[in-house]
N, C-alpha and C positions, 0 to 999 in steps of 0.2 A: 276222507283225507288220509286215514289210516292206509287205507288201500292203496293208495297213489304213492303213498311214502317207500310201503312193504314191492310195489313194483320198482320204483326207485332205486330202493336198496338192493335188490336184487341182481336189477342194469348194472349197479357199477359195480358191483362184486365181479363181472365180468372180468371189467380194466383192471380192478386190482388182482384178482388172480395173476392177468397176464403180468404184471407188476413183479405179484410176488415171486413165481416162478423165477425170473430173470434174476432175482438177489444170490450174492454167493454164497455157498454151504457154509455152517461155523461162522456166522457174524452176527453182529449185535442185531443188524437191518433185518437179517433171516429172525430172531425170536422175536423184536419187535412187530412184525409182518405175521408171522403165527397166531400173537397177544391180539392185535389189530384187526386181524381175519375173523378169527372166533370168537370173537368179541361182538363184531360188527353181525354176526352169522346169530348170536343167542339175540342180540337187540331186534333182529327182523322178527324169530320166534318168539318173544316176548310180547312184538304187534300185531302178527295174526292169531295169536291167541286170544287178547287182549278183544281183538276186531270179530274172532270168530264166536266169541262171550256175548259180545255187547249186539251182534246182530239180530236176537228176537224182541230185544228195546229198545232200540241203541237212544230213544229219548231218554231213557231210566236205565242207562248203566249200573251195573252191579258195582260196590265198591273195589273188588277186586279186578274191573278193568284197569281201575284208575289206578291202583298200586301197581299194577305191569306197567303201565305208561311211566309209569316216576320211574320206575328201576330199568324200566330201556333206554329213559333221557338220560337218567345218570352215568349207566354204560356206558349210553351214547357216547357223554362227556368225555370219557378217560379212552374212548376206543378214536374219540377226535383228534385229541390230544398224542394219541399213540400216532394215528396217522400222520400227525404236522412234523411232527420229530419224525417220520419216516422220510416226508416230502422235503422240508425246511430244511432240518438240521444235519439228516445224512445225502438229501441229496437223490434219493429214490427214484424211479422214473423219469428223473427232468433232468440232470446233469449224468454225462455220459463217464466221468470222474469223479464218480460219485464216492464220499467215503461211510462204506457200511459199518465201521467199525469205532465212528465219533462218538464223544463220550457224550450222554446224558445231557441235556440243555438245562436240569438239573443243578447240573456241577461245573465247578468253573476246570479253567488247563490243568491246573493245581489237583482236581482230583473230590476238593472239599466240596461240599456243598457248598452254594451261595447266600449267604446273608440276605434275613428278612431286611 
């Protein structure tokens, strides 16, 4: 399954590249899309490492597969999250109006953060 994931991740690095490129220079979308890229880029390197550890056992993983898997899901997590505020909140790829330059879904118009 690691394999299948690591092909996976690799496909749609594709799209997003073509994504990324098209963002304009000097905007929020452009450093978020960097953060998001490279991010997503260490999480694949984290599972074939991860995948290429574990293939003389893979019944009896060493414990440090398992710590690469925690710290690629976690990535994962915040490189998802980077990506939804790329898609979602500025509008990325899918709206042709798009605004790269929207504040943090974070913060409210105001600027402040938003209350727990």
């Amino acid at each position: 399954m690691i394999g299948a994931g690591v092909i996976g991740g690799l496909l749609a690095a594709v799209f997003g590249a073509i994504d990324f490129w098209a963002i304009p220079r000097n905007t929020r979308a452009k450093a978020l899309g960097w953060w998001h890229g490279v991010g997503n880029v260490v999480v694949v390197a984290l599972f074939i490492v991860s995948w290429l550890v574990r293939r003389p056992a893979p019944e009896n993983p060493p414990a440090i597969t398992v710590a690469l898997s925690i710290i690629a899901v976690i990535l994962g997590a915040i490189t998802g999250w980077l990506g939804g505020e790329l898609v979602d909140r500025l509008g990325i790829g899918v709206d042709d109006g798009a605004h790269p330059n929207a504040p943090s879904s974070l913060h409210t118009e105001s600027g402040r953060p938003r209350a727990a």
